[in-house]
ROKOL-374483 format. One line per 5 residues: number of its first residue (from 1); their letters; for each residue x, y, z of C-alpha. Coordinates in pm, whole numbers. Each point is the difference from the previous one (the first is absolute). Example, Ala and Ser with C-alpha at 12.3 -4.5 7.8 and 13.67 -1.06 7.14 Angstrom:
BEGIN
1> as> 1230/-450/780 ~ 137/344/-66
***
This chain:
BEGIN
1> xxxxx> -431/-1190/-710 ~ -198/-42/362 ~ 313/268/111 ~ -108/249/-254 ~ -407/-5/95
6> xxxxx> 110/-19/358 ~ 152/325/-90 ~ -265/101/-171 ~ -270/-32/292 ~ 235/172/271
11> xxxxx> 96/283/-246 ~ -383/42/-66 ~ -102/-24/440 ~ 314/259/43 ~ -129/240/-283
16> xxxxx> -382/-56/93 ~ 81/92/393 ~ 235/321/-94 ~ -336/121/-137 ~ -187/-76/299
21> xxxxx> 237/161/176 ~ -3/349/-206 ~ -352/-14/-79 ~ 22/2/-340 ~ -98/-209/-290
26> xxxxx> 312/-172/-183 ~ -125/86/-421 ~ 36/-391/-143 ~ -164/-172/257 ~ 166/-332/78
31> xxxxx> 272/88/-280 ~ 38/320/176 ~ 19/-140/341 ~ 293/-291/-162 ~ 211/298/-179
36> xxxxx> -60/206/319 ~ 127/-284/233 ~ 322/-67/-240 ~ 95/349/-14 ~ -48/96/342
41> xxxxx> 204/-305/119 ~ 274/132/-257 ~ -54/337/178 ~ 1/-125/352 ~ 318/-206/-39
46> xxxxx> 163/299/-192 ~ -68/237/339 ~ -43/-256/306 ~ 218/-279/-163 ~ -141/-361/75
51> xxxxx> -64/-97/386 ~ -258/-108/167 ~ -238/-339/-110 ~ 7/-99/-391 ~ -254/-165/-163
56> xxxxx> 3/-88/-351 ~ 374/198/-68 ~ -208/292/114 ~ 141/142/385 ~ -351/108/108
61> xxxxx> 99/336/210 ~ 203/177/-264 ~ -200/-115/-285 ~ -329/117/153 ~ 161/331/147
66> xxxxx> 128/2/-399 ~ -347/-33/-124 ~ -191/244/180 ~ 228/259/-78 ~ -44/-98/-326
71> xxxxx> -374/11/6 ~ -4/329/191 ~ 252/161/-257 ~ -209/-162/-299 ~ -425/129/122
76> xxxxx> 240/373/71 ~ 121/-25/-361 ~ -347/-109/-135 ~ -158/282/209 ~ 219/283/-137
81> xxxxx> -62/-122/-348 ~ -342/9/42 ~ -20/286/121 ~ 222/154/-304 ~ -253/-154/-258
86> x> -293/186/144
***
């Protein structure tokens, strides 16, 4: 149980600093930032593979390399549908 909140927080810091990072505003909030951190850690590990310090199951590097992209490839995608609605 303490694993999975652990999990939790770091997923959340990791998704919350790949937004610093690209300037942009994860949609969700603190939901956003948690799905953000999860799936760029998936990402990250999928590209960069897992090396370098872990915390929480989570290798830091890749999964916030893995994040940011994610957040920059998610505000282009909200941007272009924006655009497209107006």
């Amino acid at each position: 149980m303490f694993t999975f909140l652990w999990a939790l927080i770091i997923g959340g810091i990791i998704g919350w600093i790949a937004g610093m990072v690209v300037g942009r505003d994860i949609p969700g909030g603190v939901f956003g930032n948690i799905i953000a951190g999860f799936v760029g850690a998936w990402l990250g590990s999928l590209i960069l593979g897992n090396w370098g310090p872990v915390i929480a199951d989570f290798a830091i590097i890749p999964a916030l390399i893995g994040a940011v992209l994610l957040v920059f490839i998610l505000s282009l995608v909200m941007r272009a549908f924006r655009k497209s609605t107006d």
